[in-house]
C-alpha positions as CSV (number, residue, x, y, z in Angstrom):
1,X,112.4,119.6,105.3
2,X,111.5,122.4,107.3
3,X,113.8,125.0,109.5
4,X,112.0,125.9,112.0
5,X,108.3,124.7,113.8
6,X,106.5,127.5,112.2
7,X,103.4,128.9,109.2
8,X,106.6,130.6,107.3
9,X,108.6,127.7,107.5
10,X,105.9,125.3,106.3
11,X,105.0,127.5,103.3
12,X,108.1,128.0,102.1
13,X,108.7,124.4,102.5
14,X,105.6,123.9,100.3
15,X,106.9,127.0,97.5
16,X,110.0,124.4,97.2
17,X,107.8,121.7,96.6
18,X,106.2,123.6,94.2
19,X,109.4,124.7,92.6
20,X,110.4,121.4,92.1
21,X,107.3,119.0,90.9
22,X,104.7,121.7,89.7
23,X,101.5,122.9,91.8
24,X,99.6,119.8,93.5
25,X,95.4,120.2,92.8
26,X,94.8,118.4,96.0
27,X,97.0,117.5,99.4
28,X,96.1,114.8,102.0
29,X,97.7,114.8,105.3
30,X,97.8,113.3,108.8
31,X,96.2,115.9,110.8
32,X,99.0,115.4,113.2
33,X,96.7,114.5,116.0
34,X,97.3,110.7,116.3
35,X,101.7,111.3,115.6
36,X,103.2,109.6,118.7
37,X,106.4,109.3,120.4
38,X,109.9,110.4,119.0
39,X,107.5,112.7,116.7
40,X,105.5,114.8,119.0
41,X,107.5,117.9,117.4
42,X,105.7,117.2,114.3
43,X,102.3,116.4,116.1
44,X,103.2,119.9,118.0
45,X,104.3,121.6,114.5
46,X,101.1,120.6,113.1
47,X,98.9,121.8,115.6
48,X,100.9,125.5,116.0
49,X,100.3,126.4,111.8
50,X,98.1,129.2,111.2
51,X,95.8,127.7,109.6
52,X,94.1,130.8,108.6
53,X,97.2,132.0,106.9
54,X,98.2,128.5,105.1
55,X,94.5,128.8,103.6
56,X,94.6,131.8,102.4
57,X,98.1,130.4,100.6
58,X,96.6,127.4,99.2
59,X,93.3,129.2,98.1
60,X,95.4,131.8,96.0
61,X,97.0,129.2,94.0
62,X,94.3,127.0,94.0
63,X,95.3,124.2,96.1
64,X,92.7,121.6,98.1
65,X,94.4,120.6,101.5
66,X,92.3,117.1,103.2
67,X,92.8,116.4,106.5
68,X,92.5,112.5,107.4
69,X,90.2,112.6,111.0
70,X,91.5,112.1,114.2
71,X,92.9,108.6,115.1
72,X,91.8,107.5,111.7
73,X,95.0,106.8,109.5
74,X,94.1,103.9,108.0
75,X,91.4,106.3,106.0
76,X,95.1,107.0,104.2
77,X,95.0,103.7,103.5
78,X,98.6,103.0,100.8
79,X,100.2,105.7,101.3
80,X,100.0,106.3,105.0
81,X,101.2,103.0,105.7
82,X,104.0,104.2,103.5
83,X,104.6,107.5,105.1
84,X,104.5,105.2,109.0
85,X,107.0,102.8,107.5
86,X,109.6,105.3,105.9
87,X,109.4,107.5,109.1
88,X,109.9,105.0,111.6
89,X,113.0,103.7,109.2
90,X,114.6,107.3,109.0
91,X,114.0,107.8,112.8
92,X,115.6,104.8,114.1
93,X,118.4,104.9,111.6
94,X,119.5,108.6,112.0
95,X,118.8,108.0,115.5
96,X,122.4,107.6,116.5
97,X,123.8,110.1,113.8
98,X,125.4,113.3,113.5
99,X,124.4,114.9,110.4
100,X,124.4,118.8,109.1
101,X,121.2,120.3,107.6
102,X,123.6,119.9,104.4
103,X,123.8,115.9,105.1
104,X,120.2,115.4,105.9
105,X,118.6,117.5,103.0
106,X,121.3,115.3,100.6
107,X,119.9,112.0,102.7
108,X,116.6,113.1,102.0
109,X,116.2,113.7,98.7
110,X,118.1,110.2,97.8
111,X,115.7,109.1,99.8
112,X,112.4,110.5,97.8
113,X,114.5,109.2,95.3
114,X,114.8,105.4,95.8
115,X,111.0,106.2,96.7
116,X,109.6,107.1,93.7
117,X,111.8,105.5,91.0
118,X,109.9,101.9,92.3
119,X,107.6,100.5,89.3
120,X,104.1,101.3,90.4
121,X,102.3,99.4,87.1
122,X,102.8,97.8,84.5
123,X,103.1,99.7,80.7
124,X,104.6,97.2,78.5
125,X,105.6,93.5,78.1
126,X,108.9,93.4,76.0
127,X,112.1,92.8,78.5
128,X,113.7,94.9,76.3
129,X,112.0,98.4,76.7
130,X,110.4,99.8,79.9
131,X,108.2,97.7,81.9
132,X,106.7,100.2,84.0
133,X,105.8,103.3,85.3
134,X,107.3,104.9,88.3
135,X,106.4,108.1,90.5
136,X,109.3,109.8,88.6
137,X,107.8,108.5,85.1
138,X,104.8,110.8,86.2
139,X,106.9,113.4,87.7
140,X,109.8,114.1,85.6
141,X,108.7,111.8,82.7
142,X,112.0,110.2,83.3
143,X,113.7,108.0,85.7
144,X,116.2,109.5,88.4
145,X,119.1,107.0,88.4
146,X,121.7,107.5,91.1
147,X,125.1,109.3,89.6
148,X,127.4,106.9,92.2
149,X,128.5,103.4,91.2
150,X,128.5,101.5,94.2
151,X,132.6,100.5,93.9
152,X,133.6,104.5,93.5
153,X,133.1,105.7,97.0
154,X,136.1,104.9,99.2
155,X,138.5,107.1,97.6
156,X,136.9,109.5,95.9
157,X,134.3,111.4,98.0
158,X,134.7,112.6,102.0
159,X,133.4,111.7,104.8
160,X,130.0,113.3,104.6
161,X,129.3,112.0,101.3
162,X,129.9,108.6,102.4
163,X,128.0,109.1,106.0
164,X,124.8,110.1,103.2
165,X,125.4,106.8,101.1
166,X,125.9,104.7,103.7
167,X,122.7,105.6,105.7
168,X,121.1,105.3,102.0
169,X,122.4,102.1,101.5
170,X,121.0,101.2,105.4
171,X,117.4,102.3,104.3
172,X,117.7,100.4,100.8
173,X,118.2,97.5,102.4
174,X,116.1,97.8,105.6
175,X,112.9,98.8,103.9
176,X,113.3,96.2,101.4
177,X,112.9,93.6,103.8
178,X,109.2,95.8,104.4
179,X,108.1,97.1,101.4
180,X,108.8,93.3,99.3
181,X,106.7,91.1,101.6
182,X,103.9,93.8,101.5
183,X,103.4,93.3,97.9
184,X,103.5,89.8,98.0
185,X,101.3,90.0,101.3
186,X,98.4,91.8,99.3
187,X,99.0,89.2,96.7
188,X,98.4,86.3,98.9
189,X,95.5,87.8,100.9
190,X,93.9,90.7,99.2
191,X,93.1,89.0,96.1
192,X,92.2,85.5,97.2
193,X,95.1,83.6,96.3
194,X,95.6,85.5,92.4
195,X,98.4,83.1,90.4
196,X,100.4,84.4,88.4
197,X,99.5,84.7,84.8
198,X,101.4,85.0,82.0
199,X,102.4,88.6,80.9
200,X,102.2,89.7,84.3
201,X,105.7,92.4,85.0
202,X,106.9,91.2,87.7
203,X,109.8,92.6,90.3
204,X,112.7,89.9,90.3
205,X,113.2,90.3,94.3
206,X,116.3,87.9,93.8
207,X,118.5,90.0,91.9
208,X,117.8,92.8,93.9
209,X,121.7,93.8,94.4
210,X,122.0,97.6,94.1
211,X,120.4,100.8,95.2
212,X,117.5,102.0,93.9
213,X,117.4,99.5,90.5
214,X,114.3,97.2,90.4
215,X,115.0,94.1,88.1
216,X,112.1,93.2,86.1
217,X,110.8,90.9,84.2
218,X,107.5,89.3,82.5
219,X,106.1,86.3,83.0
220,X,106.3,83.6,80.0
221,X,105.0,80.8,81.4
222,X,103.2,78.6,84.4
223,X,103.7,75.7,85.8
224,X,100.2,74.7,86.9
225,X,100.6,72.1,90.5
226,X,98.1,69.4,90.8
227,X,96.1,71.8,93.0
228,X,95.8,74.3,90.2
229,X,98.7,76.8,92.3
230,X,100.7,78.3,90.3
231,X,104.2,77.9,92.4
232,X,106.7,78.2,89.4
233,X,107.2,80.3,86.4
234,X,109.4,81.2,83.5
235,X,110.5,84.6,83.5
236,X,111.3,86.6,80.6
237,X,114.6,89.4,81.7
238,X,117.5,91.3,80.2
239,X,119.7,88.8,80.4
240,X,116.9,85.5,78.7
241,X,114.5,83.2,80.1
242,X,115.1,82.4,84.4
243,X,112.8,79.7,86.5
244,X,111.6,81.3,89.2
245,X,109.6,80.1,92.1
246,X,107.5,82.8,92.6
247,X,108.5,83.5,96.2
248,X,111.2,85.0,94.8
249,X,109.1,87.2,92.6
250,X,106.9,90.4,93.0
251,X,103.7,91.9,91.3
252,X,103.7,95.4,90.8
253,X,101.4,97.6,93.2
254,X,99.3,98.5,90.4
255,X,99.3,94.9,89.3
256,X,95.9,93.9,91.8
């Protein structure tokens, strides 16, 4: 999050980044030309940067900045259609809201949170250890859980703390109902129809309950129809063996 629509502002905002994840070899951006709407600041931001100056701060440490051309961002292909998605979410949800720099940095960062504790691929196939990799596996090399139980908040915390994990809870839930049907979209159309096999790791989507935990599990069996669909499976979880039509189920990202 930046402070103010200027080259300073961005930089430092990049030093934090830094700070907190480690130098990046290589950054790929909108070039700001094609953001529309409630964010013309950012298209405006973009276009103001020195660019001379923010070179000259990413060539001393090293650091490759890629523009996507003009009207083009589907050349970001994954992860700009993330990026549209979470910032169209965070725009109309906030819309209506009063928050402090304090409250929106803390929203924020849960947010980047939930983002990059989901299970990108697949690493093992026993229900019993870790199923997958995350962005925060690769990160941190560990996961960032959440430090609030859902059932603690009434009492204990005030008023902002419950404005930042309710609007939390909104985008949980919200881009859920996106980010879920994508996977089994790509499933359905991007690779011709792919069953299910056994050992895949799979996202249970029906016991999706709280924020930011992904129940998984590994296919044990399939239930071949007469048309050679797989429409059923046996899925191994914490808690045994669950039939699951797979409608209810998820492959990983990294599972295509």
């Amino acid at each position: 999050m930046t402070h103010s629509l200027n080259t300073d502002s961005f930089i430092m905002a990049l030093l934090r980044f830094i700070g907190r994840r480690g130098k990046p070899a290589e950054i790929y951006s909108d070039n700001g030309s094609n953001f529309v709407g409630a964010v013309s600041e950012l298209r405006r931001f973009v276009q103001q940067l020195n660019q001379q100056k923010i070179d000259k701060e990413l060539s001393a440490r090293q650091i490759q900045w890629h523009f996507n051309p003009p009207s083009s961002s589907h050349r970001g292909g994954v992860w700009e259609r993330m990026i549209r998605s979470i910032r169209r979410l965070l725009l109309l949800i906030t819309r209506e809201q009063t928050l402090t720099d304090e409250t929106l940095s803390t929203y924020l960062i849960e947010i980047e949170r939930i983002l990059n504790d989901r299970p990108l691929t697949p690493v093992v196939q026993d229900a019993n250890d870790k199923l997958a990799l995350s962005p925060n596996s690769l990160l941190l090399l560990r996961e960032c859980d959440g430090i609030v139980e859902e059932g603690s908040i009434r009492d204990k915390y005030d008023k902002r703390w419950k404005q930042v994990n309710h609007l939390a809870n909104v985008f949980w839930k919200r881009w859920l109902r996106e980010y879920l049907p994508s996977l089994q979209k790509r499933q359905k159309w991007l690779v011709e129809h792919r069953n299910f096999q056994k050992g895949d790791v799979v996202i249970v989507a029906s016991d999706i309950s709280t924020r930011g935990k992904w129940p998984l599990g590994v296919v044990e069996d399939c239930e071949i129809d007469d048309d050679g669909r797989v429409r059923t499976v046996v899925v191994r979880t914490n808690g045994g063996l669950v039939r699951r039509d797979i409608r209810r189920l998820c492959l990983l990202e990294g599972s295509n």
